[in-house]
C-alpha positions in Angstrom: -133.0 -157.4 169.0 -129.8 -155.9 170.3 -129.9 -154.6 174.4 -130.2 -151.0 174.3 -127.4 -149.3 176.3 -129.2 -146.3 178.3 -127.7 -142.8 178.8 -128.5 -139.6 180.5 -130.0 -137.0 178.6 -127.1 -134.9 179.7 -124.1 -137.5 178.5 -126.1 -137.1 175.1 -125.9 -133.5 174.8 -122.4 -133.6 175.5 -121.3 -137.0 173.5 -123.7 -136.4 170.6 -121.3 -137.3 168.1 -120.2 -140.7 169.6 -123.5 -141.9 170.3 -124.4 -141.2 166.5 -121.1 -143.5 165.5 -122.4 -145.8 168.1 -125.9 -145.5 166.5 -124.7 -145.9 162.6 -122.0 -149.3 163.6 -125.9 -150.4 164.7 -126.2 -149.8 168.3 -129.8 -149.1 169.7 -129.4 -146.2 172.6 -131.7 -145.3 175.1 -131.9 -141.7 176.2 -132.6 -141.4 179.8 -134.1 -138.5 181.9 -134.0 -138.4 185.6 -133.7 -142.2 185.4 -136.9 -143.2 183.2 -136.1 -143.7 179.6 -137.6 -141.3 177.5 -136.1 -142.0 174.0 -134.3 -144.3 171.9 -132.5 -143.9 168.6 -132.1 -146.5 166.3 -130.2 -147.4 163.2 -132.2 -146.3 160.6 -132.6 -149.7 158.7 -133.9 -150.6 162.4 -137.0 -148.4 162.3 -137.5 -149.3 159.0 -137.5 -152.7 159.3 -140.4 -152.5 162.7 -142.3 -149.7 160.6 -142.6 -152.7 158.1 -143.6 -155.4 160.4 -146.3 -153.0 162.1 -148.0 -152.2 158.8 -147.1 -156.0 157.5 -149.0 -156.9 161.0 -152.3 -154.7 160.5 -152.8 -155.3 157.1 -152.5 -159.3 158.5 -155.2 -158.6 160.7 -157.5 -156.4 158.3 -157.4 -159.6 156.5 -158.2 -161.9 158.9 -160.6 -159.7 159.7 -162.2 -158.7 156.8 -166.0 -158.3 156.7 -166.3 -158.6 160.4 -164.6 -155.0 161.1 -167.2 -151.9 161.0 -166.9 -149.6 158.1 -166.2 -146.5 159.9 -166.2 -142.9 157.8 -165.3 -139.7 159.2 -168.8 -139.3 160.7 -168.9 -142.2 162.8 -165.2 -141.9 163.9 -166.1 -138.2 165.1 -168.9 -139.9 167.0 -167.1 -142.5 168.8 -164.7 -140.0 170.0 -166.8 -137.8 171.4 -168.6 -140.9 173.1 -165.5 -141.9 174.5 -164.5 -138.3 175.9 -168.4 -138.2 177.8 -167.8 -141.7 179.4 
């Protein structure tokens, strides 16, 4: 992956326009606030592509997986929440 160039929040506001013709010639920006990144924009064929390689990864591991995972329904999901909000 490309390094991300960072900018201000402020700079974006005011340079929207470049940073989206930075953004679609495939440049990955980082939007900065009070000097801790807070965003980033991507070229949409980017996002795609790590949206496909997340699902491509669980469905690997559902696989690898398969038969040892709990079948969880709505009931038991509802339960383990509200386990994990009394510990």
């Amino acid at each position: 992956m490309a390094a991300t160039r960072d900018i201000p929040a402020s700079e974006l506001r005011t340079h929207l326009g470049a940073v989206l013709d930075a953004v679609r010639a495939g440049e990955t920006i980082g939007v900065t606030h009070r000097g801790a990144r807070i965003a980033r924009i991507v070229p949409e064929a980017d996002a795609a592509a790590r949206r496909q390689q997340a699902v491509d990864g669980i469905l690997a591991f559902r696989a690898e997986h398969a038969g040892r995972l709990p079948k969880l329904d709505a009931a038991a999901i509802k339960a383990l929440i509200e386990e994990g909000r009394r510990s």
